[in-house]
C-alpha positions in Angstrom: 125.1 140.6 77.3 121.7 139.6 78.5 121.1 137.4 75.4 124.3 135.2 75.4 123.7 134.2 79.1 120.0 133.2 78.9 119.1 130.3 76.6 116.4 129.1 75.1 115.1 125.3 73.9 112.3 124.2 72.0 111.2 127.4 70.9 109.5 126.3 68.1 106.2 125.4 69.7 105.6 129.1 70.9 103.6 131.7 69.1 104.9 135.1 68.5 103.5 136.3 71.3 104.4 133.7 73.8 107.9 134.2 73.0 107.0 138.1 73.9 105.8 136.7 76.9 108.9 134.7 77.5 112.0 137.0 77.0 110.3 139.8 79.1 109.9 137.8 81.8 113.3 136.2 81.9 114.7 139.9 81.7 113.0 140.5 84.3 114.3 137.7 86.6 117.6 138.0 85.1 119.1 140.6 87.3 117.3 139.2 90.6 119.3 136.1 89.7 122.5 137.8 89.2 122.5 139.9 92.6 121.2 136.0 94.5 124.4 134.3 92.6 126.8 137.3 92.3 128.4 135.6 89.7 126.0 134.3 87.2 127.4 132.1 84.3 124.0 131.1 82.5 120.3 130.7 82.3 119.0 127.5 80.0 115.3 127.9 79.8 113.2 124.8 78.7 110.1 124.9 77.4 107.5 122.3 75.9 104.0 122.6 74.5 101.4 119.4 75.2 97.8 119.4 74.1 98.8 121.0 70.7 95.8 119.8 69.1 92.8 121.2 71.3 92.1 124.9 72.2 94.6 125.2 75.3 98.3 124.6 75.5 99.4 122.6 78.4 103.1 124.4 79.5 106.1 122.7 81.0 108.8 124.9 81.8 112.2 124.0 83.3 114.8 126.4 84.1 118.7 125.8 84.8 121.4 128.6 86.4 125.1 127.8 85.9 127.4 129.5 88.2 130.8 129.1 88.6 130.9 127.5 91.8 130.4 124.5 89.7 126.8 124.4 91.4 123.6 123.7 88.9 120.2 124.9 90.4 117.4 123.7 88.3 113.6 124.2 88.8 111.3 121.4 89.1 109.4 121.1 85.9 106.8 123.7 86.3 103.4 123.1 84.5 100.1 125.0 83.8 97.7 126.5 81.3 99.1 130.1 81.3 102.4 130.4 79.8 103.1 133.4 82.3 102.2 131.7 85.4 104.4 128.8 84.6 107.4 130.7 84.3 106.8 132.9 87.4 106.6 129.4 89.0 109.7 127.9 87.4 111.9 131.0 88.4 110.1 131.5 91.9 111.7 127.4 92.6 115.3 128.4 91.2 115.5 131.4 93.4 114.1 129.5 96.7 116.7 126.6 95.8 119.2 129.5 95.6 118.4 131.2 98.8 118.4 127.8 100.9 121.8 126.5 99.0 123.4 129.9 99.5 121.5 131.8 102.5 121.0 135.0 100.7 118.6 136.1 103.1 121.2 135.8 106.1 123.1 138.9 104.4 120.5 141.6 104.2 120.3 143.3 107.5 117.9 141.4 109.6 116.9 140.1 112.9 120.6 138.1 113.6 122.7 140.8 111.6 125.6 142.4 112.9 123.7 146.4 113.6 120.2 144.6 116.0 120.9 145.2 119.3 118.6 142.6 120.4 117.3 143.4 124.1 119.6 146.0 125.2 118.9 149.6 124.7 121.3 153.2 124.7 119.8 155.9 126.5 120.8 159.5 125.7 123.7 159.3 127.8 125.7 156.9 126.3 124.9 154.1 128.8 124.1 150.6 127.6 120.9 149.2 130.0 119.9 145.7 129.4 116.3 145.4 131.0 115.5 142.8 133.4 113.8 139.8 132.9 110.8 139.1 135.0 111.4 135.0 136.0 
């Protein structure tokens, strides 16, 4: 199911390995996408080759996730020498855009969750003593 939701363009300009490279780090990101969306619809991942000629490739990576909220979040085009690094950066963009857009850090227990208690504390007998501020 994994292989109909993410897709891939331009893979032409990638080596055998690179495209190693590629699907096992977008099943890797895949399900950390789907538990920050809940209900993921698609992954486009775009990729593009410069400086073909010389000894390095220059990468440019840009990565799109669909949802059904009718919501797009797309990566700023990522770029660098290492084909790895690029795509850790391109996915590390859509899942910031996703937490600020969504607040998927508000729902993990945390400091402003429902179970802190903030400054008050239960003894062993069931009291509730709130300690006093010193003004």
């Amino acid at each position: 199911m994994e292989s109909e939701i993410i897709q891939y363009v331009n893979l032409k300009e990638l080596s055998p390995i690179e495209l190693d490279i590629l699907n096992r780090l977008c099943a890797e990101y895949h399900p950390r996408l789907q538990r920050m969306t809940r209900n993921l619809t698609g992954i486009r991942v775009h990729v593009k080759c410069h400086n073909k000629q010389g000894k390095r490739k220059n990468y440019h990576v840009h990565i799109q996730v669909q949802t059904p909220m009718k919501v797009k979040f797309a990566s700023s085009r990522a770029h660098d020498w290492d084909l790895a690094r690029t795509i850790h950066k391109a996915f590390n963009d859509v899942t910031n855009q996703i937490e600020h857009a969504l607040h998927v850090v508000d729902k993990r227990k945390g400091k402003h969750s429902e179970g802190h208690q903030g400054n008050s504390r239960r003894h062993s007998y069931g009291k509730d003593v709130r300690r006093a501020k010193a003004f």
